[in-house]
N, C-alpha and C positions, 0 to 999 in steps of 0.2 A: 256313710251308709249306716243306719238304723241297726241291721241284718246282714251276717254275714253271707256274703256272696259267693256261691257254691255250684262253679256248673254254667256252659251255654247251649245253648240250642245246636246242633248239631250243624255243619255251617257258615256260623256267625265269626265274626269276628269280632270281640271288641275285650278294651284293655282296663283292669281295676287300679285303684289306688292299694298296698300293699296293703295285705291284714294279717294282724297278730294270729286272731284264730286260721288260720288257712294253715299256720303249723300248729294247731291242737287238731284240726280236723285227719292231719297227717299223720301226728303221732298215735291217734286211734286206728286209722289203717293200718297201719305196721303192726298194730297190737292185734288186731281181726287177722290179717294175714298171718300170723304168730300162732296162734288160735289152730288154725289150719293144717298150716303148713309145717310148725314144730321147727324138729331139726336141720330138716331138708337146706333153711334159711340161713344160709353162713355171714350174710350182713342186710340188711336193710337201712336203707332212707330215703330221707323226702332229698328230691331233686327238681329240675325246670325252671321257671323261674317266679312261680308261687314261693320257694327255698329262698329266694336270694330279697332279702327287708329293702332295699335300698329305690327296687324297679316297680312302674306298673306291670301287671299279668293278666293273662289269660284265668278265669278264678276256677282252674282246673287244675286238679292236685296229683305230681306224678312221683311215682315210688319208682322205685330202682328195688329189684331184689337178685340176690348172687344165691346162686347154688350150684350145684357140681353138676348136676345131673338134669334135664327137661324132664326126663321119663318121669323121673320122682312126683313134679310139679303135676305132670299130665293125668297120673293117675291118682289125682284128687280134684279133676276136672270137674265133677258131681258136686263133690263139697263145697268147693271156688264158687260155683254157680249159685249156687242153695244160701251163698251169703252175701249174692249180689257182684259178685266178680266174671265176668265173661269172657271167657276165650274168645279172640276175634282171629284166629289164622290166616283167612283173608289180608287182615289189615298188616301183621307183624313186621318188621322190621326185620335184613338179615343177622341171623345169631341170635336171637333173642324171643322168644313166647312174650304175648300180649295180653293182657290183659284188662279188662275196659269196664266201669260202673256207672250208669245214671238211666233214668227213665229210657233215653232211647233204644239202647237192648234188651230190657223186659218187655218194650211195646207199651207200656202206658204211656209216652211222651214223646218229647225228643231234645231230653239234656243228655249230655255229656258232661261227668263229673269228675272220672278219676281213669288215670293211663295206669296200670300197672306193669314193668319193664322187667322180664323175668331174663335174666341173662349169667354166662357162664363166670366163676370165681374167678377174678387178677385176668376178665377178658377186655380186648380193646375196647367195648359197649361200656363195660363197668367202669372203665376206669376214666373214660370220656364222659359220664353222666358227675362221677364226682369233681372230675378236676374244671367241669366247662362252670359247675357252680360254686366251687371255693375260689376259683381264680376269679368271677366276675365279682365276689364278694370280696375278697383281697385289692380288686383293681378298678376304683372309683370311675374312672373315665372309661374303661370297659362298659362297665355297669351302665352308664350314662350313654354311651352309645349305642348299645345294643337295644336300650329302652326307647330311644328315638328311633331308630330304623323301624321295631315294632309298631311304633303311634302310628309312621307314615304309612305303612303296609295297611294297618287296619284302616286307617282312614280311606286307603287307596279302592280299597276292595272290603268292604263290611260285610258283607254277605261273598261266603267263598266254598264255593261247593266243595267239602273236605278238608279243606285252607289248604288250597293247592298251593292258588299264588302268594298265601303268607309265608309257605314255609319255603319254597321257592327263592322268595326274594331274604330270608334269612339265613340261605344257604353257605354263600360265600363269607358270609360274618363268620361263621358257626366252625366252619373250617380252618379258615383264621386263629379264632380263638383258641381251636382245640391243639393248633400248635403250638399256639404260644404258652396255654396250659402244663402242656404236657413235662417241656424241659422246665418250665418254672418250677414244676412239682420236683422237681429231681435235686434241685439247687438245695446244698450240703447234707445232701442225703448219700449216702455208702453203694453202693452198687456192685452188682459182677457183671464184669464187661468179659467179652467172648472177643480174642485177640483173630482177626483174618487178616490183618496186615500190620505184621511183627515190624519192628525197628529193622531197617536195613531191606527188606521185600521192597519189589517195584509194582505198580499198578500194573490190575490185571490185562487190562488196556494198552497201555502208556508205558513200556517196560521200561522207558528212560528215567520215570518217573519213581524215584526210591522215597521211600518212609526214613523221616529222619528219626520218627517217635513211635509208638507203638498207638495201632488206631484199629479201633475193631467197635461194639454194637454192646447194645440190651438186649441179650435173646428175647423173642416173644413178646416186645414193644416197639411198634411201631409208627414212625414218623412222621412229618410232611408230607413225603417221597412215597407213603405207601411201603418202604422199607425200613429195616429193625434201625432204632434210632440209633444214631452214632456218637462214638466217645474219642476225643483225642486222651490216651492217659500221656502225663507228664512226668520226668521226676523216678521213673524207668530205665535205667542204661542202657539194658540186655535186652534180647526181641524175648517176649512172653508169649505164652497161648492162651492165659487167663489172666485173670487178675481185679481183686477187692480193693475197691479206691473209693474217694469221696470227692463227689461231683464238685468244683470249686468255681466253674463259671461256665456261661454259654454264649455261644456265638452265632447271632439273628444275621442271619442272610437276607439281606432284601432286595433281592434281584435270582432266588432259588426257591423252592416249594419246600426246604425244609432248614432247620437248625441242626448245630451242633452241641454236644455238651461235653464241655472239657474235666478232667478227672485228675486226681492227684494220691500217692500215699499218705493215709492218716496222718495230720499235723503238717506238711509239707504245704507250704503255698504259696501263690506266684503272682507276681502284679500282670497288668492289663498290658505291660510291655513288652515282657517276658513272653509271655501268652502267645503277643502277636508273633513273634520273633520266631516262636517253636510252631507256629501253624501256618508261616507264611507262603512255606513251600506250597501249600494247596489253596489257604483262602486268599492269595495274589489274583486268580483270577474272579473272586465273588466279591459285591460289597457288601462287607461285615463289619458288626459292631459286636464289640467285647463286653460282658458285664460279669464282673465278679461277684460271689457271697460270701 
């Protein structure tokens, strides 16, 4: 293409070859929003999958913005408007203020250009819009399928009133992905894990069921399951109620809606045998695969 391609018909569906400027058109959004919004903005970036060089896209450019507070955001509602940013409340997302730019919200037209995703600091929205794009960017064969499920979709249904049934049928990927995301990002990274089932406790269930290790959660991150994702820590004698470890491998359940992520004391670390050995009490009944970092 001649001309960078910016925006579809409200609609439509269909999918570009990646372009260089689609992140120069980004980085000036962020900077207009910047403009505006000042400090309120505790991180911004480009996200979807105009972000990620490798896929074709939708040539609709979405930001991601974190802030503490919506009320902040709401009460420059005037401003956002006056520089072409529309509040769409109707449309939003739960957790999160919307915000939308192209022709079809002033009424001259009917493009659609830009998502603006106004969501809370270190919230599950946030931290799913950065990890679903540095993972599919990290993970070629990702990248490469997720870009064919879209070709099919679009081709399946070109014209799709709101793109129901595109985002529909990208649903189960998206989910997937975001799990698999999630514990990747965690891989040799330090954590505080919140101990609810000390060394030596029995499931709360299953009282015959005793903890040979200490195993407890990420507050305030949550999982597959819909609940706070889980840590086996290792390398522990004593039952704990806390404790700062560094995430050393995780364990993909494929026959469970969620993963685990296994933990260890700084410098401490344990082979794939090991591993098994100290989690077998519980992943006996799942099929799981160990991978260490």
């Amino acid at each position: 293409m001649g001309l960078t391609m910016i925006g579809l018909e409200r609609g439509t569906v269909k999918l570009y070859d990646h372009e260089k400027k689609w992140e120069t058109e980004a980085q000036n959004t962020m900077l207009r929003l910047k403009e505006i919004l000042g400090g309120f903005i505790k991180d911004i970036q480009h996200v979807g999958s105009t972000s990620i060089p490798s896929i074709k896209a939708k040539p609709i450019i979405d930001i991601a913005v974190a802030v503490d507070n919506f009320d902040d955001i709401l009460a420059l509602e005037k401003e956002l408007k006056q520089a072409g940013f529309y509040y769409r409340p109707k449309e939003e997302p739960k957790e999160q203020l919307l915000f939308a730019c192209g022709s079809y919200y002033d009424g001259s037209g009917d493009l659609q250009t830009h998502f603006i995703h106004v969501v809370k600091v270190g919230s599950m929205e946030w931290i799913h819009y950065i990890n679903f794009r540095d993972y599919l960017k990290k993970t070629p064969l990702a990248a490469k399928q997720y870009e064919e499920l879209k070709m099919s979709l679009a081709e399946a249904a070109p014209v799709d009133n709101g793109r129901e049934k595109y985002l529909e049928g990208k649903h189960d990927f998206i989910v997937y992905t975001l799990r698999k995301a999630l514990v990747y990002s965690y891989l040799g990274k330090t954590v505080e894990i919140k101990i609810d089932r000390p060394m030596g406790s029995s499931h709360p269930k299953y009282k015959t069921h005793i903890y040979p290790v200490n195993y407890g959660y990420i507050p305030k991150v949550f999982g597959g399951d819909g609940e706070e994702l889980d840590v086996y820590l290792l390398g522990v004698d004593k039952p704990v109620e806390e404790y700062q470890a560094r995430v050393i491998g995780i364990i993909h359940r494929h026959n469970d809606t969620e993963d685990k992520l296994v933990a260890a004391p700084e410098g401490m670390r344990f082979t794939k045998s090991e591993i098994a050995e100290a989690v077998h009490f519980q992943e006996q009944y799942y099929e799981s695969e160990i991978e260490i970092g």
